[in-house]
N, C-alpha and C positions, 0 to 999 in steps of 0.2 A: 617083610615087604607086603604090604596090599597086592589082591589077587589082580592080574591083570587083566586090565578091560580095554579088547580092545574094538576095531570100527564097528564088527557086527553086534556089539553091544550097545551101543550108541543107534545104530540102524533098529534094533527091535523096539524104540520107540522110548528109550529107558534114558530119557535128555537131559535127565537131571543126579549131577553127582556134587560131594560135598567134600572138600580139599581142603584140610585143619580148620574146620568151620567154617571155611567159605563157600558158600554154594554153587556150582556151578551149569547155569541151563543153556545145552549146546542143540543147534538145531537143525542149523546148516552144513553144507560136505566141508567150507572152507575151517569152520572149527572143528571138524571131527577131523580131519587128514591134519591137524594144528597136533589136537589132541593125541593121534596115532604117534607123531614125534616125539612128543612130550614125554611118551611109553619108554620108546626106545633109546631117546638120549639120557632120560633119566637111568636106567641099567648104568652106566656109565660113571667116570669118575670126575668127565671135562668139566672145567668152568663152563657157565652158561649164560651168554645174554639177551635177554628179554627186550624187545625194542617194540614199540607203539605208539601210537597217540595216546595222552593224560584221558584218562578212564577206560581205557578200551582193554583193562582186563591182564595187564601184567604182573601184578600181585597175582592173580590166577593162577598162572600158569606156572608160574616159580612154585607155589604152595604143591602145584601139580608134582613136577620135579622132586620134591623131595619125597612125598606121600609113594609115589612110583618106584623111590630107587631103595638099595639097601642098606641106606639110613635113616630107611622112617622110623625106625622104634628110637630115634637117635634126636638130640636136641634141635628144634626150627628155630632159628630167634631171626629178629630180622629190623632192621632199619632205614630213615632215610636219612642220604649223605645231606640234603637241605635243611633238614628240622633243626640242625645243631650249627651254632659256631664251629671255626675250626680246632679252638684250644679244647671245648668241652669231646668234640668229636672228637679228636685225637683219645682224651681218657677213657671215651665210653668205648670204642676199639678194641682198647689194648690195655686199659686198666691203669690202677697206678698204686703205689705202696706208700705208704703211713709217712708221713712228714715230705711229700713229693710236692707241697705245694699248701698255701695257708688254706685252711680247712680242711687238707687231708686227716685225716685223725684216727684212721684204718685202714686197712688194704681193699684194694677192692677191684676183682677178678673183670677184663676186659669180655666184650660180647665175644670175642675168637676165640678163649677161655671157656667161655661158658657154651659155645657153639659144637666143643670138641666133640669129634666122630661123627659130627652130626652135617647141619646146612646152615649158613649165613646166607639171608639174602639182604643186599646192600639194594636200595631204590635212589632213585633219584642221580645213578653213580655219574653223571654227566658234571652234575656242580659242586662233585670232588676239588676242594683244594690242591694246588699242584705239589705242595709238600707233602699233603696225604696220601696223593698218586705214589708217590717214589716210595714209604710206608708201606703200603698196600700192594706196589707190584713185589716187595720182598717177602712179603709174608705168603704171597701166592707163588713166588720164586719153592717157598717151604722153608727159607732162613728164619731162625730164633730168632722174638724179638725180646726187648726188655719192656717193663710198664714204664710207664712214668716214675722216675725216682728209683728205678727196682735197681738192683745189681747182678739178680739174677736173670738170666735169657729164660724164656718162656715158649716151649713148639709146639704148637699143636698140628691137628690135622683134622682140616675141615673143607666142605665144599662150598663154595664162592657160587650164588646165583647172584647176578647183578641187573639191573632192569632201569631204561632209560626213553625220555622221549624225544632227546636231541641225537639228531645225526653226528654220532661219533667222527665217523672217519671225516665231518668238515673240521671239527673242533680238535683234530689231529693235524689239519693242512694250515687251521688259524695257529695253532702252539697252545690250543685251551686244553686239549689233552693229551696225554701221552701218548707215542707211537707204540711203545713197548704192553704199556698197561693195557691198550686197545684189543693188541693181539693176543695179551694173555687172557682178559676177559673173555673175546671171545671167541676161544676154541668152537662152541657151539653157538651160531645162534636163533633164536626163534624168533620172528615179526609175529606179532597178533594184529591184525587188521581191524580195520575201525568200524565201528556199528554198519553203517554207511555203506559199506562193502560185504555183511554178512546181513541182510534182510531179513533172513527167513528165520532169526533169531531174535527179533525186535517183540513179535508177540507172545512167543513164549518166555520173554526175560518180563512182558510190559503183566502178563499175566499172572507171573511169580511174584514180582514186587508188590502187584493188587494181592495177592488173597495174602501176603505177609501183614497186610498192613488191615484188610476187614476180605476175608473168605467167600462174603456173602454178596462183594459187589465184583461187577461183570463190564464186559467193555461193549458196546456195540457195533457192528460190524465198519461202520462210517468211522469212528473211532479208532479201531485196528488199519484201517486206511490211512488215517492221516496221520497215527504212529510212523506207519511204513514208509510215507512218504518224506517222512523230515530227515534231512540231512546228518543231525546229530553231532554238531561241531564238540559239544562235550562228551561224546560217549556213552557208555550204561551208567557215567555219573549224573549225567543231564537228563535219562529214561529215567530212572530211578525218582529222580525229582519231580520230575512230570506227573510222575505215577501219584506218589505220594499227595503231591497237590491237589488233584482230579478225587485223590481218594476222600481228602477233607473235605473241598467243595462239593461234592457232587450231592445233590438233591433227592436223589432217587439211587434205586438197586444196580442202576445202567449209564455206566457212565459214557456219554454223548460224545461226539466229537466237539460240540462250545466248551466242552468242561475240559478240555487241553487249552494250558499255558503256553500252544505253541502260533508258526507265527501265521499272518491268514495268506500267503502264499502257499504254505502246504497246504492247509484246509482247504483249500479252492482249488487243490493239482493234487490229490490223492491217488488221479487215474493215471498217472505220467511217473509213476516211483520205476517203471521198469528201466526208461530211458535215459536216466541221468539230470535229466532236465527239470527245471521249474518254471510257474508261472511270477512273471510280475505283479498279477494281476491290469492288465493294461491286452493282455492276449499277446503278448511278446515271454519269450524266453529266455532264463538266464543261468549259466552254468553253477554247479555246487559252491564253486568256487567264490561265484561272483555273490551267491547268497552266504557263503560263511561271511563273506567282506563287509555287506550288511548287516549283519548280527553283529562283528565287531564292534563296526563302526554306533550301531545302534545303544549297545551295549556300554559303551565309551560316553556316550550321551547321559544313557541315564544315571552313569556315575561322576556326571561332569568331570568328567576327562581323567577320573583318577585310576587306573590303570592295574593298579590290583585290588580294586574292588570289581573292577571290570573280567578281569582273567578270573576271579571267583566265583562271578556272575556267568562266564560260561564257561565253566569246569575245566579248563586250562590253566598252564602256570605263567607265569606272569614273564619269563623267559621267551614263553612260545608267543606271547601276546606283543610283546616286542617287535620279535623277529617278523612276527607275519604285518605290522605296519610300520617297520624299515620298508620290508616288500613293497608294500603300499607305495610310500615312498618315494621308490626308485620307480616303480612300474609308471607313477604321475610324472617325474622325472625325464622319462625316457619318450613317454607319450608328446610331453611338451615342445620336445627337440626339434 
């Protein structure tokens, strides 16, 4: 197991660590008492789920969890439940044996196989198929499965990190996920908070992604304002890109506040990121809310209307993009009455 670092290391000023290649720059108390968790539940053997907004860092934190516990000298493999149909997900799982299906033509060892003694972590576990749910809650049950076509059962013993950005427990009261699988996932679980609620991590993340990409260019202080002040409906996936952007265009050693891709209601309210609030630009106020609503909607425009180009465009999935203009919606809906 890695030596344990815990808050007062993070306090001496040392904000940047690195978890199976992924980097991670922590800067504020709400990720470092995140991170303290991370410590101690990782010691542990519970399943763990990971829950946030799309970018906000739960692949992090999973990678955390295992690097911490005592099986990190032990296999990380890791997937997402949406990348795959159900028939291919089912074999990439649990594997499948030679003649199990036309083009089987070898055996071939399931990710829970190749995972043993080690950590699985499952992403996206929300848009689990419901027959994979009932698979999956047995295998964390610890019953033998068979592969695909096997005749042999198969056990292993592995620890289940799982990571989602849909509210479980409603998709428990809809029948979209399981009551059972809910509870077994999660024994533990950790929220990661969204950019937006961790501030004081915006310029040292906006300043790690600049020197990844040219060392020699710098932000100026207007610039680290108007970072501060934007909302961040996409997360450190949407900083990330900002960054990058700013780093191709920018003219000079200093990159300016014009040289953000962001929108000109933050540029114009850089001094108001304490309060929650934004300008219109008009000298009226409009809550986060109501400027994510904008982005949306703005975003929907530029993709004339097509919906996962739109959720790609603001680093969200196209489930979340959905559900927040049902919202919409209803909220018009309700207003009308």
């Amino acid at each position: 197991m890695v030596e344990s670092l815990d808050m007062r290391s993070w306090d001496r000023g040392e904000n940047v660590r690195v978890f199976l290649g992924m980097p991670a720059v922590i800067a504020s108390e709400v990720m470092k008492r995140l991170m303290s968790s991370v410590e101690r539940v990782a010691r542990s053997s519970a399943t763990v789920l990971v829950t946030g907004e799309s970018g906000s860092g739960k692949e992090l934190i999973a990678r955390a969890v295992h690097q911490y516990s005592m099986r990190s000298h032990k296999p990380w493999v890791d997937l997402s439940c949406a990348a795959l149909p159900e028939h291919l997900l089912e074999s990439e799982l649990f594997g499948y044996d030679k003649g199990a299906f036309s083009g089987a033509d070898a055996h071939k060892p399931g990710l829970f196989e190749l995972a043993d003694k080690g950590t699985i972590f499952l992403d996206e576990i929300g848009e689990l198929d419901p027959k994979m749910q009932v698979k999956l809650l047995r295998v964390l049950d610890g019953v033998p499965y068979y592969r695909l076509g096997g005749t042999k059962k198969v056990a292993v013993d592995v620890r289940v990190v799982a990571a989602t950005n849909q509210d479980l427990e409603a998709g428990v009261a809809e029948g979209r996920f399981r009551n059972d699988l809910y509870h077994r996932l999660s024994q533990i679980t950790l929220k990661v908070p969204p950019l937006r609620k961790r501030f004081e991590d915006i310029g040292p993340l906006a300043r790690h992604f600049l020197a990844l990409h040219d060392p020699g260019l710098q932000f100026s202080e207007a610039a680290l304002e108007v970072l501060a002040a934007h909302s961040w409906p996409g997360n450190i996936r949407e900083l990330r890109n900002v960054v990058t952007k700013a780093a191709v265009l920018a003219q000079g050693s200093v990159i300016v506040a014009e040289d953000l891709s962001l929108s000109a209601a933050a540029s114009e309210q850089a001094a108001h990121k304490g309060n929650g609030l934004r300008s219109n630009g008009t000298g009226a106020s409009i809550s986060l809310d109501g400027m994510e609503r904008r982005m949306i909607l703005e975003a929907l425009e530029a993709t004339g209307g097509h919906q996962q180009k739109a959720a790609a465009r603001l680093g969200i999935s196209r489930r979340t993009l959905s559900r927040k203009l049902k919202l919409y919606e209803s909220e018009g809906a309700a207003a009308a009455v």
